[in-house]
C-alpha positions in Angstrom: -2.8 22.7 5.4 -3.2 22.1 9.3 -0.9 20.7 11.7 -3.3 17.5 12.1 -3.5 17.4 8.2 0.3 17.5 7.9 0.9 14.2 10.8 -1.9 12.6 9.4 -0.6 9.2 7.0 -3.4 9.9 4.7 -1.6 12.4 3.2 0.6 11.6 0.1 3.2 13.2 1.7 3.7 11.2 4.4 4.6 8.2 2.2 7.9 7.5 1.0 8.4 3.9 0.4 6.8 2.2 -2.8 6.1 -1.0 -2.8 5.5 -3.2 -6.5 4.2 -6.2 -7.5 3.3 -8.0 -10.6 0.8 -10.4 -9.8 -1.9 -11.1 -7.3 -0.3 -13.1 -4.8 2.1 -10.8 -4.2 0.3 -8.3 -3.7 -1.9 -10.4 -1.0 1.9 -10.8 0.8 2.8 -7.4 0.1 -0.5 -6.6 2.1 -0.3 -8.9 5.0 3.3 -7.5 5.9 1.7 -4.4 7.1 1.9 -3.4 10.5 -1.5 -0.9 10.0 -3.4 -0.1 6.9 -5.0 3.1 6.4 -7.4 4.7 4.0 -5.3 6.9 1.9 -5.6 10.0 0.0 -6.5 10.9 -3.5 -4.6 10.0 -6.2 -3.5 12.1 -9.3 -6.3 12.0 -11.9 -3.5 10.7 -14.4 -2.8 8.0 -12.2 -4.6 4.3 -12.9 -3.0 2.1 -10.4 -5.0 1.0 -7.1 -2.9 1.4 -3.9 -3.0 0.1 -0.4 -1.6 2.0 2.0 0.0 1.9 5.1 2.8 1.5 7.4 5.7 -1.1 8.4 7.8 -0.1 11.5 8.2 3.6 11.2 8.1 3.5 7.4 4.8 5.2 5.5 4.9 2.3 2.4 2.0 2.7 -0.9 1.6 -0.4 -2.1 0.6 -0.9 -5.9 0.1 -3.8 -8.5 0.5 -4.5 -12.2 -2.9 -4.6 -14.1 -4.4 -8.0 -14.2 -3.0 -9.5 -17.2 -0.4 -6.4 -17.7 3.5 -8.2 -17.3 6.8 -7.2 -18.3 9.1 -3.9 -18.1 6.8 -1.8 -20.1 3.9 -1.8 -17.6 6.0 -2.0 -14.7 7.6 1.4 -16.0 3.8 2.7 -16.2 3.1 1.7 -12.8 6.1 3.2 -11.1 5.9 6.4 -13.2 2.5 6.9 -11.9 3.2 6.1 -8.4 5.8 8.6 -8.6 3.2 11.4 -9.8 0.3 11.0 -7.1 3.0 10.0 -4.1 5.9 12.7 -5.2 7.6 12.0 -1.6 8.7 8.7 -2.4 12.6 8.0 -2.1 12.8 4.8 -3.8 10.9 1.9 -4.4 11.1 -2.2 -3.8 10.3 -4.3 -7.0 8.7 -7.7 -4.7 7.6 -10.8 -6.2 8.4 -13.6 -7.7 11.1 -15.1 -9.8 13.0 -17.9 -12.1 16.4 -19.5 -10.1 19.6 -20.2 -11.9 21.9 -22.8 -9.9 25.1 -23.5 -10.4 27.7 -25.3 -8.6 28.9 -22.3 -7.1 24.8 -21.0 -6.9 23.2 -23.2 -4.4 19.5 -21.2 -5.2 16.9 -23.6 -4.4 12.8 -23.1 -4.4 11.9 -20.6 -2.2 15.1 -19.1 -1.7 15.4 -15.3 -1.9 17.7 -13.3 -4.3 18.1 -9.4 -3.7 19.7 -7.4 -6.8 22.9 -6.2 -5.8 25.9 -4.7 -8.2 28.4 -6.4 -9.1 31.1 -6.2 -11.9 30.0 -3.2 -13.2 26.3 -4.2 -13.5 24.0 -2.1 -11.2 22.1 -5.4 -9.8 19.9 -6.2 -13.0 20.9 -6.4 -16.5 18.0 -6.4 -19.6 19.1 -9.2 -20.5 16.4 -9.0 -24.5 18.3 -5.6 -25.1 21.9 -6.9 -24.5 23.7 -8.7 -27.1 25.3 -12.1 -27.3 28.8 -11.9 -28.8 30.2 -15.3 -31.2 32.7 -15.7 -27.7 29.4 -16.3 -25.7 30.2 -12.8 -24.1 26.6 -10.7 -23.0 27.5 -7.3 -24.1 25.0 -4.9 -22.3 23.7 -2.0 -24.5 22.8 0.8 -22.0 22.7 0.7 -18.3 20.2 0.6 -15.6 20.7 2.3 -12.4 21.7 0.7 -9.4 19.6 0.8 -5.8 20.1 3.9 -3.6 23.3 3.7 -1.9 21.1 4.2 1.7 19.5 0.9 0.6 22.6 -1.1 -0.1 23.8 0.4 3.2 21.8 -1.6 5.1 22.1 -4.9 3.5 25.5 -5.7 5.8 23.1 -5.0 9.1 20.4 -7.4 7.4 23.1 -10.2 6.6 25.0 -9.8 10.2 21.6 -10.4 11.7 20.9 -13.1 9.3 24.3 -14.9 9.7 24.2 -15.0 13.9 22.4 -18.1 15.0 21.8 -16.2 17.9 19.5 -13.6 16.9 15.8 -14.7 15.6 15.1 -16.1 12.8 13.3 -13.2 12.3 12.3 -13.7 7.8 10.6 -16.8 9.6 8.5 -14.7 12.2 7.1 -12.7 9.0 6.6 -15.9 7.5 4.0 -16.8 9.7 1.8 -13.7 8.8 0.3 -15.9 6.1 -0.1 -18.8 8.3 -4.3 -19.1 8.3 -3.9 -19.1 4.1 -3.0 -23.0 3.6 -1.8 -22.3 -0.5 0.9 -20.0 1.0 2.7 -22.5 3.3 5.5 -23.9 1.8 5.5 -27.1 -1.0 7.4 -30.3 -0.3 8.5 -31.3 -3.8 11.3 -29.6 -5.2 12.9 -31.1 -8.3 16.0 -29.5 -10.6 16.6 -32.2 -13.7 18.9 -32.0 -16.2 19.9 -28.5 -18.3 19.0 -31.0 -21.5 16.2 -33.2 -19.8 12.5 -31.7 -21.5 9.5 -32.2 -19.9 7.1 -34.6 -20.2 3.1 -34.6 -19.9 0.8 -32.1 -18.9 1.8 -29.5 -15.5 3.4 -31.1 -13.4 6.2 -34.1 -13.4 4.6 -37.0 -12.9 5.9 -38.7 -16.1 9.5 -37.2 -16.0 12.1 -39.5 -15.8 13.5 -39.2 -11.9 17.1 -40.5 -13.0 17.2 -36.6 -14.8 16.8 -35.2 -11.2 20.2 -33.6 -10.7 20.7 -35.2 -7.2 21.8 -32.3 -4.3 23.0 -32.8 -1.0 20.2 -31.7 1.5 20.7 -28.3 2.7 21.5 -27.3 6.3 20.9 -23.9 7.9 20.0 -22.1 11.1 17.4 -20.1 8.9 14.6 -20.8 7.6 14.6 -19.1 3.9 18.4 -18.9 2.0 19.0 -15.0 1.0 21.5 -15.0 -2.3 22.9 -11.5 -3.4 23.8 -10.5 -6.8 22.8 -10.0 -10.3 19.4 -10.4 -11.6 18.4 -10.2 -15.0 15.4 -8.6 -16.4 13.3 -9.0 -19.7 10.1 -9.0 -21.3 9.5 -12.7 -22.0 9.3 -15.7 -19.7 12.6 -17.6 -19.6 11.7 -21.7 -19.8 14.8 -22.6 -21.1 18.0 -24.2 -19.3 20.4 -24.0 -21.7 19.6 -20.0 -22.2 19.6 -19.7 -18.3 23.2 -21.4 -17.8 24.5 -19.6 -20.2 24.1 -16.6 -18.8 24.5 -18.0 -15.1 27.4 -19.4 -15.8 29.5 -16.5 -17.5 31.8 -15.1 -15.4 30.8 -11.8 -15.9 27.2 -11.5 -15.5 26.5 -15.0 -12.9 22.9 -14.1 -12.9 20.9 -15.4 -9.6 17.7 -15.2 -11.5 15.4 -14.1 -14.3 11.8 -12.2 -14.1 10.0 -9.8 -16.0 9.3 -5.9 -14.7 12.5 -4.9 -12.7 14.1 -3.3 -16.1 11.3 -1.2 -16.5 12.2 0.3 -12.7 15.0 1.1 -12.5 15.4 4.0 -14.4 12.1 5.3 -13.4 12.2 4.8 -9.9 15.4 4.3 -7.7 14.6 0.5 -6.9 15.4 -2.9 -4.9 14.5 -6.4 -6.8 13.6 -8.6 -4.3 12.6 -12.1 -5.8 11.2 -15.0 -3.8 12.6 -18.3 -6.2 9.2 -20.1 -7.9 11.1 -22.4 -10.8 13.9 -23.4 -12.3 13.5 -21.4 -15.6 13.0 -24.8 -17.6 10.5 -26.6 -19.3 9.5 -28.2 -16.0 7.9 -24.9 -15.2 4.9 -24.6 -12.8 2.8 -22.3 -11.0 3.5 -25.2 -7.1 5.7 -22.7 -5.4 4.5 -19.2 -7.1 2.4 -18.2 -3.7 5.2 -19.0 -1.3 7.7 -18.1 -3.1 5.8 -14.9 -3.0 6.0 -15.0 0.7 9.2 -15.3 1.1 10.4 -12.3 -0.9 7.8 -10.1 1.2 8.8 -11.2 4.4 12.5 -10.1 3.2 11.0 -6.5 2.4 9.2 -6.2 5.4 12.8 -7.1 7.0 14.6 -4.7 5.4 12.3 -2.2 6.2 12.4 -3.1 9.7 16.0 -3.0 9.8 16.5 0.4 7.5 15.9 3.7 10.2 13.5 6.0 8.7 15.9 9.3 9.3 17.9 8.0 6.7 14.8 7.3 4.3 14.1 10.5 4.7 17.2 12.1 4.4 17.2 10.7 0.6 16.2 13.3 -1.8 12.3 12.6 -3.6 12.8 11.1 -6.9 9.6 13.3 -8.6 11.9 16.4 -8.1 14.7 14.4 -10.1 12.4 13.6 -13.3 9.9 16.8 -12.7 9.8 17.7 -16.4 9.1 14.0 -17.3 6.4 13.7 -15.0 4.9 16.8 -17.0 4.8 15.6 -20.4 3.9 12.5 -19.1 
């Protein structure tokens, strides 16, 4: 290979961060957040996904998406083993889209906020929460474990929450905000309602005939920032959580406090080392609607393309590439 060949970014060695999403809107935020796009190389002839390509700050990112109408851990786990075998530079990936809040009183997560999987308590940052068992004590008692993010990655999450924290530095989640600003469905909704854990819903999609006295009533929130970033655990399954008692229960135990639920980060984690990042779209109820999916999309992309601002690229690079870790896998595969 030539010099030029080797500095050029359409070579599959040049990228290192993977980007995955789940659904289409994410993947039109994932998109936007680029700084350049580029045409890319070949893919492995095993490989099915479609990529984008392209680069944010100094960082070489793939981009790639679920097949339409493909969800869960199974074909997330497909994607990122793929993704792995045509771009076998990558050092980790980042899991962005959208997902399900759990408040509590201790959990101010509203609609639209951001929560980034984190470990805590012995849980690497996301739990399965369909292969875990529920004990006659209420107790989750987790059944195998999935890996936590790269330790390079949770590095930087202090510098991202000391920038966050000083009202004196931008609001800078807000300045990528404002890369969608010409697409009117991203911008963010006004409406956003938590009722009761045992208030169903009423009607067709959206709450017009819900009772408002079930509206849990919340003080309004103040902040120097424009999107709330929570940190923690986030759990992971194959099925769509729209039930409120199921998701305070496992909020509210002590030793999970789950931020949120979604669907493909458990088929990640093991494949691919791998931040969750999930913009908040519903409260996991019956009252469930698709009103803040596209900005809530947003929001978690802008927070990637923050970290990846923030994260230097000497120590991306200075991580080991995962495809030498699971070589013989990628074989058989």
């Amino acid at each position: 290979m030539s010099r030029s060949e080797q500095e050029c970014p359409d070579s599959s060695d040049r990228y290192s961060v993977g980007w995955i999403c789940a659904l289409e809107e994410e993947y039109e935020c994932a998109c936007r957040m680029l700084d350049e796009e580029f045409i890319g190389p070949e893919t492995d002839d095993k490989d099915d996904n479609t990529y984008i390509y392209g680069r944010i700050a100094k960082h070489y990112v793939v981009i790639g998406c679920l097949p339409a109408g493909r969800y869960g851990t199974n074909s997330a786990a497909r994607v990122a083993r793929d993704m792995v075998r045509s771009f076998p530079h990558l050092r980790f990936a980042l899991m962005v889209g959208i997902g399900g809040g759990a408040p509590t009183k201790d959990n101010n997560i509203r609609l639209g906020d951001v929560v980034v999987s984190q470990p805590r308590d012995g849980f690497g940052g996301v739990i399965q929460y369909d292969l875990g068992k529920k004990l006659q004590n209420g107790q989750f008692q987790k059944t195998g474990q999935l890996n936590a993010p790269p330790e390079k990655l949770l590095g930087v999450i202090p510098e991202i929450k000391r920038l966050y924290n000083d009202p004196k530095k931008p609001d800078r989640i807000a300045e990528h905000l404002r890369r969608m600003d010409d697409m009117e469905d991203y911008q963010r909704p006004m409406l956003d309602e938590l009722y009761q854990t045992e208030y169903q819903h009423v009607g067709a999609t959206d709450c017009g005939q819900c009772d408002p006295n079930q509206i849990v009533e919340r003080p309004e929130r103040r902040s120097h920032r424009t999107v709330a970033v929570h940190y923690g655990t986030i759990a992971s399954g194959n099925t769509v959580v729209k039930d409120a008692t199921l998701r305070d229960a496992y909020a509210r135990d002590p030793a999970l406090n789950i931020l949120c639920f979604e669907m493909e980060a458990a088929g990640l984690m093991n494949n691919l080392p791998c931040l969750v990042i999930r913009g908040i779209c519903d409260y996991c109820d019956s009252h469930k609607n698709d009103g803040w999916h596209k900005y809530a999309a947003l929001t978690a992309a802008a927070y990637a393309r923050e970290l990846l601002f923030v994260l230097k690229s000497h120590r991306v690079q200075a991580m080991p590439p995962w495809a030498k870790r699971i070589e013989g896998e990628l074989q058989q595969g």
